[in-house]
N, C-alpha and C positions, 0 to 999 in steps of 0.2 A: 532231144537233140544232143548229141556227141559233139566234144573240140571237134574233132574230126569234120563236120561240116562246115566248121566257120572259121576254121585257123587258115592261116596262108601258109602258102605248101612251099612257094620257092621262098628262102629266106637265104639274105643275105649273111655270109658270117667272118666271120677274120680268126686270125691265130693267136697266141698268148702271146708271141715274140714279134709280132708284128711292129710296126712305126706305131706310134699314135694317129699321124696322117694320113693314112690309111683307112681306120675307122672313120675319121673324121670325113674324109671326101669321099667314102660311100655312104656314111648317113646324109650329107648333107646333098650329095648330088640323087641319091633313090628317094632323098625328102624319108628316113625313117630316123625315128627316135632310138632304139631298140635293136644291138646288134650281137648274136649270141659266139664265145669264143672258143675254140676248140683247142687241145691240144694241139704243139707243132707237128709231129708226128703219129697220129689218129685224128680221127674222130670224135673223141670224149670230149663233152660240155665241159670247160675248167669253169665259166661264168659269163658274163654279159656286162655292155657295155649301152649305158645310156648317153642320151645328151647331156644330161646334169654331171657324169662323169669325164666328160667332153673341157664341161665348162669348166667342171673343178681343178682337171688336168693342163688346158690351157694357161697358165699363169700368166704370159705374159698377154693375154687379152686383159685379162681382172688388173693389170698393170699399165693400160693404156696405151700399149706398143701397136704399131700399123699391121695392117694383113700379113706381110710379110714376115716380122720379128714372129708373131705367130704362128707360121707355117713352120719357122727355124727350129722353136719350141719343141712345136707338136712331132716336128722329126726326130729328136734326140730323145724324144723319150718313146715306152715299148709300150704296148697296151695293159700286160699284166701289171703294170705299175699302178693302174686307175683304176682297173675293173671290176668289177663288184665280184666277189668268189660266191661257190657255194649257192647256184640261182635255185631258186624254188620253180616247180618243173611240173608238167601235166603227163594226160597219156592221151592218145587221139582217143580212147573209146568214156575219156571222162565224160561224166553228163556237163553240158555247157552251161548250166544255173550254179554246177559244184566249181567249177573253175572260174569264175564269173566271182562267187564267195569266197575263192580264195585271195584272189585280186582285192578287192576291198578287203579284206579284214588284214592281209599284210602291208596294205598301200602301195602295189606294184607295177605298172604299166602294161607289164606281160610276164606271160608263160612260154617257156621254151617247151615244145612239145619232143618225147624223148620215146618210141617203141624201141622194145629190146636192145636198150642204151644208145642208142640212132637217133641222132637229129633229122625231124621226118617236119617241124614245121615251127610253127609261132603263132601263139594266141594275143590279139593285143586286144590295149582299147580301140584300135579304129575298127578292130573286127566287128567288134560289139556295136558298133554305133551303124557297120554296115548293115550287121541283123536289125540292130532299130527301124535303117531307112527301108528296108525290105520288107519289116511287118510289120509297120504302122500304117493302123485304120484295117489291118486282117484279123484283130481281136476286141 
């Protein structure tokens, strides 16, 4: 089996110059952890933004400030400011056991999937847990 059968093909993605708030209210309104960032003008992967880079960027939530002071936050600042650079990246035709071991041995939640420098998907762990629910009890 290939990424290519068990990554997700539409992925949501943001720009490097983006708000913060942005990120934030499309991970948390599509419910995804894992949001890949593109240059402002292309296409090219600059890196990814998790929740934990969410949370570390949010300041004033770790500060005890209401929803709101938090939104203010999350406005004024830009997504390259938080984002993890430099993301570790698959291919759709990788074997899905070698990207699976890439994941664990870097500790990473996903793979951005990149043909001929294209953003074509996204490997996660929910992927992985969908192939579990899909063939368990088929081996």
């Amino acid at each position: 089996m290939k990424v290519r059968d068990w990554m997700t093909h539409e992925v949501a993605s943001v720009r490097r110059n983006d708000q913060l708030v942005i990120a934030d209210d499309l991970m948390r309104l599509g419910r995804i952890r894992h949001t890949p960032v593109l240059e402002d003008h292309s296409d090219d992967l600059v890196g990814i933004v998790s929740q934990r880079d969410l949370f570390r960027g949010a300041l004033a939530a770790a500060l005890g400030y209401g929803q709101h002071a938090q939104q203010k936050v999350l406005g004024m600042l830009v997504i390259k400011d938080i984002m993890s650079t430099n993301p570790v990246t698959t291919t759709p035709d990788t074997p899905l056991a070698d990207a699976a071991r890439v994941m664990l041995e870097r500790k990473i939640g996903c793979l951005p999937v990149l043909e001929d420098g294209r953003l074509v998907g996204i490997l996660t762990e929910s992927d992985f847990l969908r192939f579990a629910v899909e063939h368990a009890g088929t081996t």
